[in-house]
N, C-alpha and C positions, 0 to 999 in steps of 0.2 A: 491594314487598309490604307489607301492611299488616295486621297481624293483630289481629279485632277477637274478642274470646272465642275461639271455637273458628273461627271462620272465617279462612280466609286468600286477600283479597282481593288479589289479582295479575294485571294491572296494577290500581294503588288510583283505577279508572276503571270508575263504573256507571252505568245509567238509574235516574232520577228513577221512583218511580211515576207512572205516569199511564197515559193513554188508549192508548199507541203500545205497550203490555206487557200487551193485554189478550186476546191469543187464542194457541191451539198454534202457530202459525206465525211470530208475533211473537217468543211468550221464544223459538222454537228458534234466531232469527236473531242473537238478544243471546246465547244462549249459544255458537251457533256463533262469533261475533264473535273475534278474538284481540284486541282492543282493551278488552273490557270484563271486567272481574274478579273479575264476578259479576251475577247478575240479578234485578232486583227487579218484580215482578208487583205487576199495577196493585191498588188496594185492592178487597179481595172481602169480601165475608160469608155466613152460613150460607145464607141465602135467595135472595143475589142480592139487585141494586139494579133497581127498574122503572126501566129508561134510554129516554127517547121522544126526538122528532126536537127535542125543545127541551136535549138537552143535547148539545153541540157547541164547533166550536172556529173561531177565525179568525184570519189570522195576518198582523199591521200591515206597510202596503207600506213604510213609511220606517223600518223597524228591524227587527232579529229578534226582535219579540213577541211574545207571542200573549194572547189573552184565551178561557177558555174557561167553558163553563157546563156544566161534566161532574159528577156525583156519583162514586158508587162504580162496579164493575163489573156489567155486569147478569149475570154467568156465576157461578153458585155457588162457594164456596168447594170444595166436593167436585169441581168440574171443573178446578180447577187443581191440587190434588190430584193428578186422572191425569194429567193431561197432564204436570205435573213430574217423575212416577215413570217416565213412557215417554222423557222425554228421559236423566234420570239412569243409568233403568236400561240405554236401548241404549249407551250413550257409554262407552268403554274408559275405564278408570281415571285412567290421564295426560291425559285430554280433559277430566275435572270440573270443574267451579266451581262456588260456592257458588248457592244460591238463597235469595233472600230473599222471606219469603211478606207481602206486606199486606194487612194484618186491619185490621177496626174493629168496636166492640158497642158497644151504648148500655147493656147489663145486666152484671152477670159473673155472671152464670149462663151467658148467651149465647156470652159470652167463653170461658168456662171451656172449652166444647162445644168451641169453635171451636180453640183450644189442644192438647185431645184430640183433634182428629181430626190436626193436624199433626204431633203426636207418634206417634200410629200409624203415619204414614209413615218419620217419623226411624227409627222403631224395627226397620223392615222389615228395616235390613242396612248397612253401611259404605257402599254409595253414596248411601245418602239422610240420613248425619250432616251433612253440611252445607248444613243448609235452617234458617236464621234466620226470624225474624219481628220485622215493623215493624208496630207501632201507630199505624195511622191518627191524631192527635189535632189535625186540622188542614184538613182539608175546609171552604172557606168558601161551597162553593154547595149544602148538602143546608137546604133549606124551615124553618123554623121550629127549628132547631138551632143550639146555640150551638157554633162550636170547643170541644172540650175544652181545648185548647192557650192556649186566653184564661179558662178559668176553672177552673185549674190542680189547684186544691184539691180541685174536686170529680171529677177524675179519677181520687184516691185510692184509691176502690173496684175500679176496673177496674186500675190500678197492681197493687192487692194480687193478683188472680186473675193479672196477669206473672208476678209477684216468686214465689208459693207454685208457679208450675210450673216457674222457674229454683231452686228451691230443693229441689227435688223432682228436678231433672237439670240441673244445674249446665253441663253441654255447652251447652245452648240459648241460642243468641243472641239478645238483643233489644235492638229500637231506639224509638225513640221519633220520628215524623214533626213536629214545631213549625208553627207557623203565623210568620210574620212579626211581630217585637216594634216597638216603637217608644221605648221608654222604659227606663231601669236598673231598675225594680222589678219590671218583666215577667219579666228575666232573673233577678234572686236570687229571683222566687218557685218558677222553675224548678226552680232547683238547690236550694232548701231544701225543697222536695216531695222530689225525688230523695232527697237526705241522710237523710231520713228511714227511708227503709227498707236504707242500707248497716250491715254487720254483721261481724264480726269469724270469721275461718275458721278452725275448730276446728284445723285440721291446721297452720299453719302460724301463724298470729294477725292475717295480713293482714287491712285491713278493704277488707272488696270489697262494690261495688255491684250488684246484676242487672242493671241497665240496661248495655248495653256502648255503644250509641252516639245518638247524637242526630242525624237530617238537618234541616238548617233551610239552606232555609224554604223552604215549600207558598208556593203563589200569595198574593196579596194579593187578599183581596178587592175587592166591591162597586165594581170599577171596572167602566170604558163606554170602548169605541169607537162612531165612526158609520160608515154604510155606505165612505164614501170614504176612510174612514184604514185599507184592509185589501185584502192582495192580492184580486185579482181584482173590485171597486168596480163595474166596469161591467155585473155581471149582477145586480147587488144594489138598483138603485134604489127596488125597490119595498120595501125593510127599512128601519124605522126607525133598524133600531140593528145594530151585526156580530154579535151574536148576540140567538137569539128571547128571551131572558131578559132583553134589555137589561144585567144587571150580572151580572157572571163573574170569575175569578181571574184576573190580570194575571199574566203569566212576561214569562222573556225580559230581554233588553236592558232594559226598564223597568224591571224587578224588580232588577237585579244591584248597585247602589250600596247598597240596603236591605239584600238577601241575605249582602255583605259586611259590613255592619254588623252584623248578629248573628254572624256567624260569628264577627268580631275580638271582638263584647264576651263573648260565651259561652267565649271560647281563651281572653282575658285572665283571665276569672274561676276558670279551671280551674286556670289557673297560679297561682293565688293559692289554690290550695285546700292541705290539709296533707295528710298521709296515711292520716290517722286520717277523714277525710270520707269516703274511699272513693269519691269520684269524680275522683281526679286522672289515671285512666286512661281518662276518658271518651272514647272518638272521635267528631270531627263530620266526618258527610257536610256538604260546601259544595255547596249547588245555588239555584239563579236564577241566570238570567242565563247560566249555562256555552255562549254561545254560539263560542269560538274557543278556542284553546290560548292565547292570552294570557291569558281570562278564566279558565282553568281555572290558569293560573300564579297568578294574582290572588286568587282560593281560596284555593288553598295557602296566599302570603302573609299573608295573612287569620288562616289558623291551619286549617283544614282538611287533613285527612290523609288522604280520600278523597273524589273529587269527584265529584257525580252532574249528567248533564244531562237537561231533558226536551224544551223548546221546540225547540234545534237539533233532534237527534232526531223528531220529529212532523215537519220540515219536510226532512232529511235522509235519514232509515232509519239502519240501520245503519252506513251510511258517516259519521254525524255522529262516530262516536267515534274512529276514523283519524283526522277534522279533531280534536279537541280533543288527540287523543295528539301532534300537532302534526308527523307523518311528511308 
């Protein structure tokens, strides 16, 4: 068990956002799951994402990777909404597990809206207190968009509209989705953004953070395969490239040496935080690469205290998280 704010993830084994968490019959499969500890739905917004046959996925014959050219979901936020409330609501009390909602705005107005309508479900009754939300800030294939997660500073605004609805109800959990770092500066501008809005609890004088967890790391972007480095090669010869986009987020077995590296440098740095920062409690989801129960051990070692996979998963179903639970 692993308990991040008010959540309590058990087994501390989830799905990554992505494409394979995007309809009623997908989250009902993760939450029916005994292997996963909670479920996290693919990133939605108020409108819905225009998704066309150019955003897709393909997954390399000589490793478990994948490359995909997905944005967000194309199903409204208000439709995972219901479908969350119908699985919550039939499901006997000792059946629960948390749900975690992903979101992303480019405004916080937008954000704001979007915040409010997830708490009007929190609000409906004790089966739907434990519904978190993660902040997309790490999508590297939406069109002329920059990650938030690579320009950290100006995430600030939409931070603020989190932090004033955790502060407003204290219950609500929030994460923050990363993009893959490459360098130490990337990470202390992280955490000294964060730092920034921890604050001292009137009731007790702890200084506590909003933010409860951190998943790193989204895909990598602006990578390519070609047709013949991806299963199924021989129906593909007339594609230039494994997807129509040519360049898409790299998961998987590629991604996992990387994925480990932030995970160890973001734990190192926590450990070296004081008290008074108010992030020495942060949790990191470990995700890339969580292809096998070794890599998910690997995680952990890393410093990771809950592990999310998404690549197995897309290429497994639900039985990918029996293989990483390692039975």
């Amino acid at each position: 068990m692993v308990q991040v704010n008010s959540l309590d993830v058990s087994p501390p084994l989830v799905n990554a956002s992505c494409a394979w968490a995007s309809d009623l019959g997908q989250l009902q499969a993760l939450f029916d799951s005994p292997y996963t500890g909670a479920v996290v739905t693919r990133t939605s917004t108020l409108a819905g994402f225009e998704e066309d046959d150019s955003h897709t996925v393909a997954f390399a014959s000589s490793s478990t990777t994948s490359l995909n050219s997905y944005g967000y979901s194309p199903h409204k936020l208000s439709q995972y909404l219901s479908w969350i409330e119908s699985i919550l609501g039939a499901a006997p009390a000792a059946k629960r597990k948390p749900f975690i909602i992903s979101i992303t705005a480019s405004y916080p107005d937008v954000l704001k809206s979007t915040i409010g309508a997830i708490q009007e479900l929190r609000n409906k009754g004790p089966a739907f207190a434990d519904i978190g939300i993660e902040f997309n800030a790490s999508c590297p294939n939406i069109r002329g968009a920059v990650p938030w997660g690579y320009a950290f500073a100006n995430l600030v605004p939409l931070l603020t509209v989190l932090v004033d609805a955790w502060r407003a109800d204290n219950s609500l959990t929030l994460g923050l989705k990363l993009p893959p770092y490459v360098y130490a500066a990337q990470f202390a501008e992280v955490l000294a953004t964060l730092r920034q809005f921890s604050a001292k609890d009137d009731l007790n004088g702890q200084t506590l953070n909003p933010i409860a967890y951190i998943a790193c790391t989204n895909t990598l972007g602006n990578a390519l395969l070609f047709p013949e480095q991806i299963v199924g090669a021989s129906g593909t010869e007339e594609r230039a490239f494994a997807v129509p986009t040519a360049l898409g987020g790299i998961a998987g077995d590629s991604l996992h040496p990387l994925a480990l590296g932030n995970v160890y440098s973001f734990a190192r740095l926590l450990e070296a935080e004081d008290l008074e920062s108010g992030l020495k409690n942060l949790v990191i989801f470990g995700i890339g690469g969580v292809t096998s129960a070794e890599a998910a051990a690997r995680m952990r070692k890393a410093g990771a205290s809950i592990v999310g996979s998404a690549t197995l998963f897309g290429k497994e179903g639900v039985q990918a998280f029996k293989i990483l639970s390692g039975e």
